[in-house]
N, CA and C atoms as a LAMMPS dump frame, in Angstrom:
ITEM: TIMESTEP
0
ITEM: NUMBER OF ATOMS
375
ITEM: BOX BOUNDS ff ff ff
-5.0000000000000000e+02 5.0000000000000000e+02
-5.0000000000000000e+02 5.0000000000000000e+02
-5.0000000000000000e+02 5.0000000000000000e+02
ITEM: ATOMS id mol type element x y z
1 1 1 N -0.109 -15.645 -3.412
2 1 2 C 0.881 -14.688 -2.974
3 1 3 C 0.247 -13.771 -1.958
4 2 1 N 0.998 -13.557 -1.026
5 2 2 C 0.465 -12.169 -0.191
6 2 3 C 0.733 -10.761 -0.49
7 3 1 N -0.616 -9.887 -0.402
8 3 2 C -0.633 -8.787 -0.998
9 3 3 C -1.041 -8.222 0.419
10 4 1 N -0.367 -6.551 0.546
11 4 2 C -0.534 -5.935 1.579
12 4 3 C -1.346 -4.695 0.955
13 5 1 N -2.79 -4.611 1.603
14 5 2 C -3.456 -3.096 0.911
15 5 3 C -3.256 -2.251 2.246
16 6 1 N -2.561 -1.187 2.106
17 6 2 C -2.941 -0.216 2.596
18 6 3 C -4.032 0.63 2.712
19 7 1 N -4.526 0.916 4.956
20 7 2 C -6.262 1.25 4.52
21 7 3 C -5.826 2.262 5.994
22 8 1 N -6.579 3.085 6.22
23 8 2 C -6.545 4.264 7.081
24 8 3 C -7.412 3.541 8.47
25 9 1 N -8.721 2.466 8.23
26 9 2 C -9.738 2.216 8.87
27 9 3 C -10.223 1.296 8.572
28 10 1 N -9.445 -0.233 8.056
29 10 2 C -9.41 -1.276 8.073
30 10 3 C -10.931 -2.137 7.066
31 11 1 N -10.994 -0.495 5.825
32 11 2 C -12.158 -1.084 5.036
33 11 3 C -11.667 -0.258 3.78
34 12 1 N -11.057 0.636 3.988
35 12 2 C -11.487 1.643 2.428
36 12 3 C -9.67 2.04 2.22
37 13 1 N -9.05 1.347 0.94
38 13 2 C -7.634 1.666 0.742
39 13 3 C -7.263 3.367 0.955
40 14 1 N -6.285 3.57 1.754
41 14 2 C -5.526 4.756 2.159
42 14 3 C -5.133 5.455 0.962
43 15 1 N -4.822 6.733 1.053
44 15 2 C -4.463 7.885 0.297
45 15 3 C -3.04 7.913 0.288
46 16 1 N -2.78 7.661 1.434
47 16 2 C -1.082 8.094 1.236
48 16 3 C -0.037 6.663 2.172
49 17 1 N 0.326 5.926 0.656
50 17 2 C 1.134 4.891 1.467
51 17 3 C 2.098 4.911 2.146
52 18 1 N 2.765 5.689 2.381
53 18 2 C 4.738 6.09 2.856
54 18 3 C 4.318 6.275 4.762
55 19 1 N 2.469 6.966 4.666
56 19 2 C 2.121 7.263 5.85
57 19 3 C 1.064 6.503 6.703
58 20 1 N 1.092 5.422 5.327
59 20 2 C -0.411 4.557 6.105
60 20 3 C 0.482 3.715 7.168
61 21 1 N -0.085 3.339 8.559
62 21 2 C -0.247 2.66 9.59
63 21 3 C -1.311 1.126 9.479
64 22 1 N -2.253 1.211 8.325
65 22 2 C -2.747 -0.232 8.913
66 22 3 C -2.572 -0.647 7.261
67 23 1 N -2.687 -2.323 7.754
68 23 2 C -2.562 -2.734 6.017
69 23 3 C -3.52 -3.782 6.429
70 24 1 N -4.531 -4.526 5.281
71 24 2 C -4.58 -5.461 5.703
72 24 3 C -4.197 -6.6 4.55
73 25 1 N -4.172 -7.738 4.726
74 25 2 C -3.5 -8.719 4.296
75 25 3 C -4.198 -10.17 3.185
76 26 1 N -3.806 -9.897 2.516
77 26 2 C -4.886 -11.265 1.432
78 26 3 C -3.503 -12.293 1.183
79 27 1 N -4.315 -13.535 0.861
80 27 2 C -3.807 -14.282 -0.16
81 27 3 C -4.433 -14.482 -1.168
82 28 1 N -3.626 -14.063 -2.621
83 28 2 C -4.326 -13.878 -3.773
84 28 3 C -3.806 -14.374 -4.796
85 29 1 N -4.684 -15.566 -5.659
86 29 2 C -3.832 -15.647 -6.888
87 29 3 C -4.894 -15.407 -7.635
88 30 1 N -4.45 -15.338 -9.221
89 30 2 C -5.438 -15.217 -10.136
90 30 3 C -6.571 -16.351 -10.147
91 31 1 N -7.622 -16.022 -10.522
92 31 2 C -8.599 -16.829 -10.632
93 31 3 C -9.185 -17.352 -9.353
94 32 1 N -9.071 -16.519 -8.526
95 32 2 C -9.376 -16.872 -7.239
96 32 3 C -10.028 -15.529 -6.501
97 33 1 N -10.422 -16.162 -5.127
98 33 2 C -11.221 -14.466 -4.556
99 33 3 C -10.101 -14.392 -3.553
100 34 1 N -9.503 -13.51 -3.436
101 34 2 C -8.517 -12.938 -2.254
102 34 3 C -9.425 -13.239 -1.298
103 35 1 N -8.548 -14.009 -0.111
104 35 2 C -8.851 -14.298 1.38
105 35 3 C -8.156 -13.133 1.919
106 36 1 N -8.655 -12.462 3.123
107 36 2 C -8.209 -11.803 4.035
108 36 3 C -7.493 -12.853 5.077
109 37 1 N -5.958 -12.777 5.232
110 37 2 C -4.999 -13.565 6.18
111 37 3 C -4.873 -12.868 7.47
112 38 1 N -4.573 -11.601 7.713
113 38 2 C -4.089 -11.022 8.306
114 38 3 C -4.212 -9.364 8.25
115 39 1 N -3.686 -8.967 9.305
116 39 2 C -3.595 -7.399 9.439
117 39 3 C -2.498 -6.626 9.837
118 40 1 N -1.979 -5.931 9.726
119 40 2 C -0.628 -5.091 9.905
120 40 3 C -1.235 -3.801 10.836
121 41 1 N -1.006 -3.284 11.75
122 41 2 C -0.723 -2.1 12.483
123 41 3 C 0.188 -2.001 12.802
124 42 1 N 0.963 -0.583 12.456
125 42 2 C 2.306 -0.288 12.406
126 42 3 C 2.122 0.689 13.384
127 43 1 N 3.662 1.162 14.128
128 43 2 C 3.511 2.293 14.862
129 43 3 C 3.708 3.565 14.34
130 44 1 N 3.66 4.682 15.527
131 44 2 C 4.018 5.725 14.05
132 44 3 C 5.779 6.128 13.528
133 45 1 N 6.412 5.126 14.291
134 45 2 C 7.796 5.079 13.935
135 45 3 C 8.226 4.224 12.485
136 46 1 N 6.956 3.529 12.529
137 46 2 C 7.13 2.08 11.595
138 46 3 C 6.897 2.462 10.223
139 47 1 N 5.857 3.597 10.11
140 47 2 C 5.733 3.854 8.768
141 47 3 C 6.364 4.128 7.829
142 48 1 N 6.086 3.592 6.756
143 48 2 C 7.134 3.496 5.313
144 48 3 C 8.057 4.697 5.021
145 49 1 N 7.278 5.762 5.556
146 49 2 C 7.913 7.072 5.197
147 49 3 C 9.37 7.545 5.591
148 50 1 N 8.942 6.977 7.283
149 50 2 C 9.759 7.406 7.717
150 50 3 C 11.221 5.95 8.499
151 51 1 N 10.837 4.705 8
152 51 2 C 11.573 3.871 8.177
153 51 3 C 12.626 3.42 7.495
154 52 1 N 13.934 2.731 7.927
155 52 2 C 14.472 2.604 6.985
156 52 3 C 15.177 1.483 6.43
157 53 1 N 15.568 1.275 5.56
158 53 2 C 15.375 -0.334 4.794
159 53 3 C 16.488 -1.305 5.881
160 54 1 N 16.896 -0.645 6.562
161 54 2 C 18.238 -1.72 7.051
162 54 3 C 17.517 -2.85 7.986
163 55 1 N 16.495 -2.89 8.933
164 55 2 C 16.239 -3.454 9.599
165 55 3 C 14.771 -4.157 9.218
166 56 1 N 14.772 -5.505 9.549
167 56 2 C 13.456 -6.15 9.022
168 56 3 C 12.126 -5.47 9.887
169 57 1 N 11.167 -5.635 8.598
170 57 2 C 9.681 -4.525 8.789
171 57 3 C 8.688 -5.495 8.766
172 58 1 N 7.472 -5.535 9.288
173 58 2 C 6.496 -6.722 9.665
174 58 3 C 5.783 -6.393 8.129
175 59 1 N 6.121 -5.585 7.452
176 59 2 C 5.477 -5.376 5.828
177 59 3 C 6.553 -6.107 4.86
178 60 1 N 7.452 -6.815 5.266
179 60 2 C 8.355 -7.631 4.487
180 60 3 C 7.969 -9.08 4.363
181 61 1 N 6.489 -9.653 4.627
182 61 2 C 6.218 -10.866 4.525
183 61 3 C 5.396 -10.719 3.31
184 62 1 N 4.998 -9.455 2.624
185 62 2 C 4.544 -9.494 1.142
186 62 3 C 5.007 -8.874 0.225
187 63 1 N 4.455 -9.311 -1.078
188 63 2 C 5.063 -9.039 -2.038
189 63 3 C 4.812 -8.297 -2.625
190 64 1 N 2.969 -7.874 -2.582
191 64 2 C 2.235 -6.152 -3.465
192 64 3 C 1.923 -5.614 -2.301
193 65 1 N 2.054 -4.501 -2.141
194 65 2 C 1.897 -3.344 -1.578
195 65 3 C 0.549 -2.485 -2.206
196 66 1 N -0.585 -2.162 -2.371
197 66 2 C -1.565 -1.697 -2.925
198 66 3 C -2.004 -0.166 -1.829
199 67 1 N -1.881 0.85 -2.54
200 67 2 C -2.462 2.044 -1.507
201 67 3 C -3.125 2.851 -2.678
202 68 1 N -3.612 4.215 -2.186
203 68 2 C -4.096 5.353 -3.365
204 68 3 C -3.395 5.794 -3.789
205 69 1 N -2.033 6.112 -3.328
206 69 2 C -1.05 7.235 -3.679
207 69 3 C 0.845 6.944 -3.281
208 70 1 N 1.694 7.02 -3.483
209 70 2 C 2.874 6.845 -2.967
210 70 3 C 3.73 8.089 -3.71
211 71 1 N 4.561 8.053 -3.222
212 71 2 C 5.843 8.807 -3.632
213 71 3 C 7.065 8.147 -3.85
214 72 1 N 8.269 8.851 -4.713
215 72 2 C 8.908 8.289 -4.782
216 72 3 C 10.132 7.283 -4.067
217 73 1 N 9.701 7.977 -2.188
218 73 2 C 10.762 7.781 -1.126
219 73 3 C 9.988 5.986 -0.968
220 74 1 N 8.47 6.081 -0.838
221 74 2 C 7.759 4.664 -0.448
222 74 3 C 8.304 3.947 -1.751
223 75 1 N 7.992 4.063 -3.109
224 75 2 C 8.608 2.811 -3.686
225 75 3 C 9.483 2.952 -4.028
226 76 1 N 11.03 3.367 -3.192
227 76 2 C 12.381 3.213 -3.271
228 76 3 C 12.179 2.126 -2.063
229 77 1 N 11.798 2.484 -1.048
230 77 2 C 11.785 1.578 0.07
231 77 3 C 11.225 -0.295 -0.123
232 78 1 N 9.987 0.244 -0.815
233 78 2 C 9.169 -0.719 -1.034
234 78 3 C 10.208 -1.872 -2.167
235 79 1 N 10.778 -0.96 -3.396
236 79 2 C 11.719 -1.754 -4.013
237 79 3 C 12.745 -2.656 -3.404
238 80 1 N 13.414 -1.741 -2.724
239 80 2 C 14.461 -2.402 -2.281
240 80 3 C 14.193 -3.131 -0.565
241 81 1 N 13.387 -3.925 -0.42
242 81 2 C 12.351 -4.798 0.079
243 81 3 C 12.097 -6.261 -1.043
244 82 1 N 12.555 -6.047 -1.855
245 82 2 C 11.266 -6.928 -2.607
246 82 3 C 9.976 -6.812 -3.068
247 83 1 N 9.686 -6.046 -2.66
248 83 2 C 8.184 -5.766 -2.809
249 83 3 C 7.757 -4.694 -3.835
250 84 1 N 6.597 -5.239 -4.647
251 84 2 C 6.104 -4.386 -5.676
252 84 3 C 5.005 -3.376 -5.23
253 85 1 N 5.116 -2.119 -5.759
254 85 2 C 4.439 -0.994 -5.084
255 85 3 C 3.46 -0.678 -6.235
256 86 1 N 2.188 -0.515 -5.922
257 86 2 C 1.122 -0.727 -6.6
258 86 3 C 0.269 0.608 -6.195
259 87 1 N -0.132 1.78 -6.884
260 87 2 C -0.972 2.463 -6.179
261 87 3 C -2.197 2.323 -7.537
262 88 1 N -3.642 2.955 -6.862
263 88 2 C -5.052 2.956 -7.125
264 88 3 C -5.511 3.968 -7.423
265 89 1 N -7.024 3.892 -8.084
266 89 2 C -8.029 5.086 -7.768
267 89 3 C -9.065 4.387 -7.096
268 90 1 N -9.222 2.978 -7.042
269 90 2 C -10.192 2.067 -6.64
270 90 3 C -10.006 2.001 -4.791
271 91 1 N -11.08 1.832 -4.069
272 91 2 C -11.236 2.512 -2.833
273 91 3 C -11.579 0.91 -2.026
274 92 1 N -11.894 -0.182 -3.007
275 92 2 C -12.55 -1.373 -2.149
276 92 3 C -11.107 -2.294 -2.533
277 93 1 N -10.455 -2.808 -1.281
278 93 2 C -9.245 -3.337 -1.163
279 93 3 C -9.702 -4.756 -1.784
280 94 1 N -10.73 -5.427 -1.997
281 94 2 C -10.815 -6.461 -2.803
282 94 3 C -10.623 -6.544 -4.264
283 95 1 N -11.569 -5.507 -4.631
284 95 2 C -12.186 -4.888 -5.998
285 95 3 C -10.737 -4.551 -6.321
286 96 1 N -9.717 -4.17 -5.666
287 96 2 C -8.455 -3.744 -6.346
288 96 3 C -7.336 -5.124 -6.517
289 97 1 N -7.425 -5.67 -5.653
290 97 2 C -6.719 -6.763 -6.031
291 97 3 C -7.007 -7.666 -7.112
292 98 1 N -8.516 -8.342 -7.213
293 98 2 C -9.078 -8.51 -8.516
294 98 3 C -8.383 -7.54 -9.797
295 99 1 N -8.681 -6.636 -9.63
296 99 2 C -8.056 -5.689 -10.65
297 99 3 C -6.693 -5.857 -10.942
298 100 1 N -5.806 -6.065 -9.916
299 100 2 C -4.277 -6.054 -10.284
300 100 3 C -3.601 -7.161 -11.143
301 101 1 N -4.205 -8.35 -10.146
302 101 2 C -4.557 -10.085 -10.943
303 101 3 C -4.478 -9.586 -12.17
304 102 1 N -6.035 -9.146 -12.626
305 102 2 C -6.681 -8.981 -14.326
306 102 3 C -5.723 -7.729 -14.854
307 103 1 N -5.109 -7.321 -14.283
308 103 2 C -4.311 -6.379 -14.933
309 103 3 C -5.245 -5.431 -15.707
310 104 1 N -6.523 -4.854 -14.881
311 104 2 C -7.096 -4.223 -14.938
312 104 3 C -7.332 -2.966 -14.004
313 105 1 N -6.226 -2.701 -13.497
314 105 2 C -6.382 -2.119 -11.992
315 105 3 C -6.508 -0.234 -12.578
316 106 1 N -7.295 0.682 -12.007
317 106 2 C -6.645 1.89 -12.576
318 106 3 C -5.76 2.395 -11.631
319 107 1 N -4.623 2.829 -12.42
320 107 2 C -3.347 3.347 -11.509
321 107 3 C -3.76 4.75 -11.067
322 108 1 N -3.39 5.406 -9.586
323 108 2 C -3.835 6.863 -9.418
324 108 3 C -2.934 7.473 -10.501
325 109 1 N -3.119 8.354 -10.376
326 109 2 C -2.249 9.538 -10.84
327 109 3 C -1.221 10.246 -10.455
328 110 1 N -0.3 11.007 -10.525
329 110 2 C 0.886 11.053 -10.437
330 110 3 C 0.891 12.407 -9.664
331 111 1 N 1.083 12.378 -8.763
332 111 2 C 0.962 13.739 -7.456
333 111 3 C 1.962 14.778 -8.315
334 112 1 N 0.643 15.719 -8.442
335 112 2 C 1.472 17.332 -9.058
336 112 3 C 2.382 17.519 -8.707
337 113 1 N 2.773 17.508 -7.352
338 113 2 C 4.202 17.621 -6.748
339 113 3 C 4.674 16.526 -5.592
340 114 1 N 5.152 15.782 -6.411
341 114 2 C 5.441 14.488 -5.817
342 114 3 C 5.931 14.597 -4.399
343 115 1 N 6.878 15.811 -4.123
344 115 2 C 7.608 15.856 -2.796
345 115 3 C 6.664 16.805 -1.994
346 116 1 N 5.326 17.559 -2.196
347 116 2 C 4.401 17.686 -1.116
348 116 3 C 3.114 16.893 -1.776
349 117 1 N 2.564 16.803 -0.748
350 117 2 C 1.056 16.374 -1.068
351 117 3 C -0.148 16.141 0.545
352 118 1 N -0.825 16.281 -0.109
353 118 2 C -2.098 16.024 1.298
354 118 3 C -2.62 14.581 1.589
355 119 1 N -2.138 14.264 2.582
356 119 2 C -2.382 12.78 2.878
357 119 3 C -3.903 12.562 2.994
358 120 1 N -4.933 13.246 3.157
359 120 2 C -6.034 13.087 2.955
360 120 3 C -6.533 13.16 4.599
361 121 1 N -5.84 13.546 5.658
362 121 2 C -6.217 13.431 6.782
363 121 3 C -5.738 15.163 7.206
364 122 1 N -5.75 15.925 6.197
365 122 2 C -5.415 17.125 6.696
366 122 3 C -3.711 17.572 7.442
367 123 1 N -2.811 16.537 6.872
368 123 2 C -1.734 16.927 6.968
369 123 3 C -0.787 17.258 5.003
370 124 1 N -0.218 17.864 5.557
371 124 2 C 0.304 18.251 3.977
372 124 3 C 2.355 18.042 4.432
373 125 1 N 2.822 16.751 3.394
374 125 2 C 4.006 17.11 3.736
375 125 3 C 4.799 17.384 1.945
């Protein structure tokens, strides 16, 4: 299956999915090592946050979505897509997919205030 991790710098999974711009792309099944397929760069119109479900998104060719953090607007979007929204505390986009497989993954935590938060790049929405 293809899994999309969301990453800020195309090595270390992103903080805030609704706002991440790059993803990159595995094929992963259990018992197997995720291959890297592909890569996603989005524009800054494209991002999850601010896009909206009516029109097809180049993040609609997978099925997990993996980032650090989401809100509730990204996995409304992400739902109604198809796509399962997966967030982390784990920072190595391999090491997390392994994890999700084994159903060992640790889930982040649940943003004190879901409708602000700090994307980790010094913006706060």
């Amino acid at each position: 299956m293809k899994i999309a991790v969301g990453t800020k710098d195309f090595a270390t999974i992103a903080t805030h999915g609704g706002r991440t711009r790059r993803f990159l792309v595995y094929e992963a099944e259990a018992g197997t090592d995720p291959v890297e397929t592909g890569r996603i760069e989005l524009g800054e119109e494209e991002v999850l946050h601010l896009c909206g479900d009516g029109r097809p998104h180049p993040i609609d060719a997978v099925r997990v979505v993996i980032t650090g953090s989401s809100g509730a607007g990204f996995v409304a979007h992400l739902k109604r897509r198809g796509i399962e929204p997966v967030t982390t505390t784990e920072t190595d986009p391999v090491r997390a997919i392994r994890g999700w497989l084994a159903g060992t993954l640790e889930p982040a935590p649940e943003p004190a205030h879901p409708h602000e938060h700090d994307d980790g790049e010094g913006h706060r929405h």
